[in-house]
C-alpha positions as CSV (number, residue, x, y, z in Angstrom):
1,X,7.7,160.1,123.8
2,X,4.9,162.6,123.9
3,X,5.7,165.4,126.3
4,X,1.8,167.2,126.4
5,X,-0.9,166.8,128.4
6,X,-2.8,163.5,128.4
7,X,-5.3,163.2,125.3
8,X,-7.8,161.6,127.7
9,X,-8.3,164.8,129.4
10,X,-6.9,163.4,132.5
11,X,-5.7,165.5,135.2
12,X,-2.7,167.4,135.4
13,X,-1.8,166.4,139.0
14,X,-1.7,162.6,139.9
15,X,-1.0,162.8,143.0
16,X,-1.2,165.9,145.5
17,X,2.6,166.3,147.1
18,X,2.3,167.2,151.1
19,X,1.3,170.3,151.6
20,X,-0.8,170.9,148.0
21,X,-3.5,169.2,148.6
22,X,-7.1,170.5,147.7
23,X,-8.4,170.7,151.0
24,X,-10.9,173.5,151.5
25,X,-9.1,176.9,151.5
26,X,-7.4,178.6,154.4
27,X,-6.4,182.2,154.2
28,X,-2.9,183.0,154.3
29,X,-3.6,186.8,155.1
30,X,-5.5,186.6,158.2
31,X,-5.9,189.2,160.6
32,X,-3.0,188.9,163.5
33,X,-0.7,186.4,161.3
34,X,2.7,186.3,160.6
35,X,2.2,186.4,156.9
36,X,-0.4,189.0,156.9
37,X,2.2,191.5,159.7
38,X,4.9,190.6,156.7
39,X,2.9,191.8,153.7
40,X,1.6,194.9,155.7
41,X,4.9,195.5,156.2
42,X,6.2,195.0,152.5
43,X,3.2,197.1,151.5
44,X,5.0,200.2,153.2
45,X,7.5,200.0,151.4
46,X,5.6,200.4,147.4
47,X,3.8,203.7,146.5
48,X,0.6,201.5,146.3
49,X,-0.8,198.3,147.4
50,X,-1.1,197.1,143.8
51,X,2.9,197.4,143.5
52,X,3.1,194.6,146.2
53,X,1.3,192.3,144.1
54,X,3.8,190.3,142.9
55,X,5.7,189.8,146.5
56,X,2.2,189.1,148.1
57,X,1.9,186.5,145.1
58,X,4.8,185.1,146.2
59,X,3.9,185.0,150.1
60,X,1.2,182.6,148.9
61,X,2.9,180.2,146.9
62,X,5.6,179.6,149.3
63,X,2.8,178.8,152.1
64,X,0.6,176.8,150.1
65,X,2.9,175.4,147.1
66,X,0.4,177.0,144.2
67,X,-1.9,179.8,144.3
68,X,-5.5,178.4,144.3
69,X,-9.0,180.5,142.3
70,X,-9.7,181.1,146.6
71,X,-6.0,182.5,147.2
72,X,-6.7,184.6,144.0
73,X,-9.5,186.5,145.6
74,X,-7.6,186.4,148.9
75,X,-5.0,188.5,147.8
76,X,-7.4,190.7,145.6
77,X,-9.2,191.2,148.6
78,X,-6.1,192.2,150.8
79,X,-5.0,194.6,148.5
80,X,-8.0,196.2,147.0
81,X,-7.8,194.9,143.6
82,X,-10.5,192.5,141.6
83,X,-9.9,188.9,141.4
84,X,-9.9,189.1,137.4
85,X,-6.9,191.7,137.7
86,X,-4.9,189.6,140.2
87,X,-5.8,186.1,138.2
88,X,-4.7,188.1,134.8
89,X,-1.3,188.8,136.6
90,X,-0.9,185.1,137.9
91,X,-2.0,183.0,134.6
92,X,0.4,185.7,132.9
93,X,3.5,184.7,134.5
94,X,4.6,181.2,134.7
95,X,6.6,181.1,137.9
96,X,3.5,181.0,139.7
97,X,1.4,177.3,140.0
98,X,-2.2,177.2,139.2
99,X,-2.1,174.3,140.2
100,X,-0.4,171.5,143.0
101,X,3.1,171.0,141.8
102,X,5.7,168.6,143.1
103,X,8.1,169.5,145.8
104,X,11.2,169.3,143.5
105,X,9.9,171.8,140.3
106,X,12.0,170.9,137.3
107,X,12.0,173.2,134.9
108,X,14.0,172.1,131.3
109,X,14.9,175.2,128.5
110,X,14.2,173.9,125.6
111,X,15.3,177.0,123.0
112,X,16.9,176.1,120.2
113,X,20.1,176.7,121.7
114,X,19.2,174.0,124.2
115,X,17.5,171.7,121.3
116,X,20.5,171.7,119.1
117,X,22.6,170.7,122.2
118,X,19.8,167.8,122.8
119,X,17.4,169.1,125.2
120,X,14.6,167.1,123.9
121,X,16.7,164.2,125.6
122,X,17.5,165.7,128.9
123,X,13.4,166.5,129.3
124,X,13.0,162.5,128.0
125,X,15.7,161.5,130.8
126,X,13.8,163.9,133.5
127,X,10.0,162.5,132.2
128,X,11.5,159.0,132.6
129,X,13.3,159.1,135.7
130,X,10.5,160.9,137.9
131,X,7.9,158.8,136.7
132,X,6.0,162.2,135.8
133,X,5.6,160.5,132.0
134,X,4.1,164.1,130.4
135,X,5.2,167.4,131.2
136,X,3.0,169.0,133.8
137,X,1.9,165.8,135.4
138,X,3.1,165.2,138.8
139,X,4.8,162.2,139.7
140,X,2.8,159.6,141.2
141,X,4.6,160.2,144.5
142,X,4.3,163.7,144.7
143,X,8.1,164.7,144.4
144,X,8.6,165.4,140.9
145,X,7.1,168.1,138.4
146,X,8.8,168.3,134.7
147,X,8.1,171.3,132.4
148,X,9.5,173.2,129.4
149,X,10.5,176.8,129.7
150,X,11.4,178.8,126.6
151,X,14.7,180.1,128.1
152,X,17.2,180.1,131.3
153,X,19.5,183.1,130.8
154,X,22.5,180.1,129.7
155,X,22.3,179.2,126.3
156,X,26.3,179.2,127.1
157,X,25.8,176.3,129.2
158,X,23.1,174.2,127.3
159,X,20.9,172.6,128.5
160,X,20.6,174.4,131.5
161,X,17.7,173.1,134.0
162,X,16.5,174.9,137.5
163,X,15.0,172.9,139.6
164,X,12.8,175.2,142.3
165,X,15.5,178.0,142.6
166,X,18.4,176.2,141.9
167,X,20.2,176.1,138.6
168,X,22.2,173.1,137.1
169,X,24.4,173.9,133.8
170,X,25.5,171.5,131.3
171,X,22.9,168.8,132.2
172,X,23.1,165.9,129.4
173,X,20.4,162.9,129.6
174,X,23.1,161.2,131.2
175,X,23.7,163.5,134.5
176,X,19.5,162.9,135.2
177,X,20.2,160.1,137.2
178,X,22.9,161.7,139.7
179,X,21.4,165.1,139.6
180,X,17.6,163.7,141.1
181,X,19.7,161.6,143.7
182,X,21.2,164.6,144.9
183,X,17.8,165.9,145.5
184,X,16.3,166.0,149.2
């Protein structure tokens, strides 16, 4: 099973879950809103607005699901920084979604740690369960996203998977099944 992005060039995203959806933008930051009273206050806290990057980062994702090119310059914007620094921070780290992402983010390690103890079979079981088919490609319905990561923390407890801010240990093709009905 190929486990890259379609060689048509097709979309990541085939279908946008609730909630990431490309409607036009809406600030998260405005003036008066809970979110915006929240990062002034977090801002307090760091020697500079630039140090609350990362948390206003955050504060985005969790509103919107990803953090859009608009949301980008949002938060550049709010905390007197350029657009190209804030979007060189966010397409650096990986735990933040350039794009819509299902509501159940599954995230396989796939080290060789993992591989030898048949990770390439647990991603497989995740791929064909969802219906996602390719890593990065949202499930038709909008609840699943599969991805590789290069490494958990568990190689102890291969092949360890988190699935938004959960961790499961020890998953084996198998346990897919159980593990995605347990999901809400």
């Amino acid at each position: 099973m190929s486990h890259g992005p379609s060689a048509s060039g097709g979309a990541l995203v085939a279908a946008a879950p609730h909630g990431h959806d490309h409607a036009p933008y809406t600030p998260v930051f405005t003036a008066g809103s809970a979110r915006r009273a929240e990062l002034d206050a977090l801002i307090t806290r760091y020697p500079t607005k630039m140090a609350a990057l990362l948390p206003a980062l955050w504060m985005v994702q969790e509103e919107r699901g990803w953090i859009a090119p608009e949301a980008m310059s949002e938060v550049a914007s709010v905390l007197d920084l350029t657009a190209a620094y804030v979007k060189g921070v966010v397409t650096f780290y990986t735990m933040y979604h350039q794009h819509p992402v299902g509501r159940h983010f599954i995230q396989v390690c796939t080290t060789s740690p993992c591989l030898c103890a048949g990770a390439d079979k647990v991603v497989d079981s995740f791929l064909e369960h969802t219906g996602c088919k390719e890593l990065g490609v949202t499930s038709p319905d909008g609840k699943f996203t599969v991805i590789e990561v290069e490494c958990l923390g568990a190689c102890g407890f291969a092949t360890p998977v988190q699935i938004n801010a959960d961790y499961v240990e020890n998953v084996t093709p198998e346990k897919v099944p159980a593990i995605l009905a347990g999901l809400k």
